[in-house]
N, C-alpha and C positions, 0 to 999 in steps of 0.2 A: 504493500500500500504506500510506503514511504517513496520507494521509489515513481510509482507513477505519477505524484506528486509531483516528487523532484523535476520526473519529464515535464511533464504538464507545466511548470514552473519555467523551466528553460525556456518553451516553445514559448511561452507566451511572453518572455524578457528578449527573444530572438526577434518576435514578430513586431516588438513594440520599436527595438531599434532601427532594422531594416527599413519600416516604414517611415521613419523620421529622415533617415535620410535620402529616403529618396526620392523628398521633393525638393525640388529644383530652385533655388530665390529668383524669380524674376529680377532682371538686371532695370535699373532705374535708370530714366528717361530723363536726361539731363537739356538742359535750354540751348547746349554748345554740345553738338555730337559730330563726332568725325569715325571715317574706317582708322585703323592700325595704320596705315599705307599712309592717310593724310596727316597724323598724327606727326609717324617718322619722318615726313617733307617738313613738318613748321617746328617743330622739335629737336634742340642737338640732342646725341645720344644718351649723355648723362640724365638730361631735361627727361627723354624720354621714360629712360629707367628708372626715374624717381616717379613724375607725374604719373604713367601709364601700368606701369609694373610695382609699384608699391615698394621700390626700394630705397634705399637708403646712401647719402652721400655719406664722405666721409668728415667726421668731427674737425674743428677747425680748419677747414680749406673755405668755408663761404666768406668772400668779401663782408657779406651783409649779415655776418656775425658780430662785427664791432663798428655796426656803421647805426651812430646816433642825430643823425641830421632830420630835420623835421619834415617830413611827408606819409606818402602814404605807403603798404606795399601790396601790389598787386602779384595775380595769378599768371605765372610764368606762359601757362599754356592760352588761356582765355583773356588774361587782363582786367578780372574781375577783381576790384578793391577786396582786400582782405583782412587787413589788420595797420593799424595808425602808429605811428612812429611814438606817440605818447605811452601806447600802452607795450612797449617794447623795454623788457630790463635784460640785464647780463647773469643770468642763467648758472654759466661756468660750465655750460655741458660741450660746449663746441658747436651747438647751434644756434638761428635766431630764435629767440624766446618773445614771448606774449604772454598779458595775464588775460588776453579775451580777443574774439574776433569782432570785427565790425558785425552787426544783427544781420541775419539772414543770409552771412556770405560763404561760411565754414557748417557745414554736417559730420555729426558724430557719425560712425560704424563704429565696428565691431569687428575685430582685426584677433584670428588666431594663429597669424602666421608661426610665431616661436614657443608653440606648445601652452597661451595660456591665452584669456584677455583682455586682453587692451584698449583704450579707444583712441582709434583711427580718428582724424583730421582730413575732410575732403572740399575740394572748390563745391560748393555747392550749385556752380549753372557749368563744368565741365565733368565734375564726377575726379578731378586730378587729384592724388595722393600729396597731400601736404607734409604730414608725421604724424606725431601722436600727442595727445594731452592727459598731463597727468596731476596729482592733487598736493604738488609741493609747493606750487608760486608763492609769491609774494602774500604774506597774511596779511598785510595791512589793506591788500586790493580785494582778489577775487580767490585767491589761494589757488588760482590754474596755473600750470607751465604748459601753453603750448609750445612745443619742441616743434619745429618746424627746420625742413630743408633747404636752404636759401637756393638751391640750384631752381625746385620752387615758384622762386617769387620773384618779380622786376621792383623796382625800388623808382618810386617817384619823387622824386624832392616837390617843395612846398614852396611855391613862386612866391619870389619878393614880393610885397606890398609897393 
């Protein structure tokens, strides 16, 4: 009796996983969609493999790691503002840091690439991989560090008056 149990028990922890993964996420319909092909024409390759492919530069080599000049910075791939030079501190991680995005420009995901999760940082009108945010920033702010890739991002300066 124990045992048909035990089966019956399996089948039904087999059938419950199985089924979970085999549905599919519909992939989200961003305002700025291109193929791969158009992507890799407007994109260098670095740009690429961060924006499109979800990877990651390397720590201290972004220019706009230690660039505190007053503007805005935009979405490398689309050009959509994204985060304000005000809310930009020095981190110490080797990338640009933010304690917040401009409203409605960045969308959380859910990111399991290195066995746990995380939350992803995306342009929100191209769908492009920015990094990740996490809950150490600055407490006097918003206590966010977005970690962010400056490969990334275009950096706008803030025209004279």
């Amino acid at each position: 009796m124990r045992n048909i149990v035990l089966l019956c028990s399996m089948i039904f922890l087999i059938h419950c996983t199985t089924g979970a993964q085999d549905k599919k996420k519909e992939p989200k319909k961003y305002n700025v969609s291109k193929t791969d092909k158009e992507w890799k024409q407007l994109l260098s390759s670095l740009e690429y493999y961060v924006l499109r492919e979800a990877g990651t530069e390397r720590a201290f080599t972004s220019p706009l790691n230690k660039n505190y000049q007053p503007g805005v910075y935009v979405c490398a791939a689309c050009k959509t503002p994204l985060y304000l030079s005000e809310h930009k501190f020095d981190s110490g991680t080797g990338w640009p840091s933010f304690d917040r995005a401009i409203t409605n420009s960045v969308e959380l995901d859910v990111d399991y690439k290195i066995g746990y999760a995380r939350t992803e940082l995306k342009c929100a009108t191209c769908g492009g991989h920015l990094g990740h945010s996490f809950p150490d920033g600055p407490e006097e702010t918003t206590g966010e560090r977005h970690c962010i890739n400056g490969v990334a991002l275009n950096f706008v300066p803030k025209k004279e008056d």
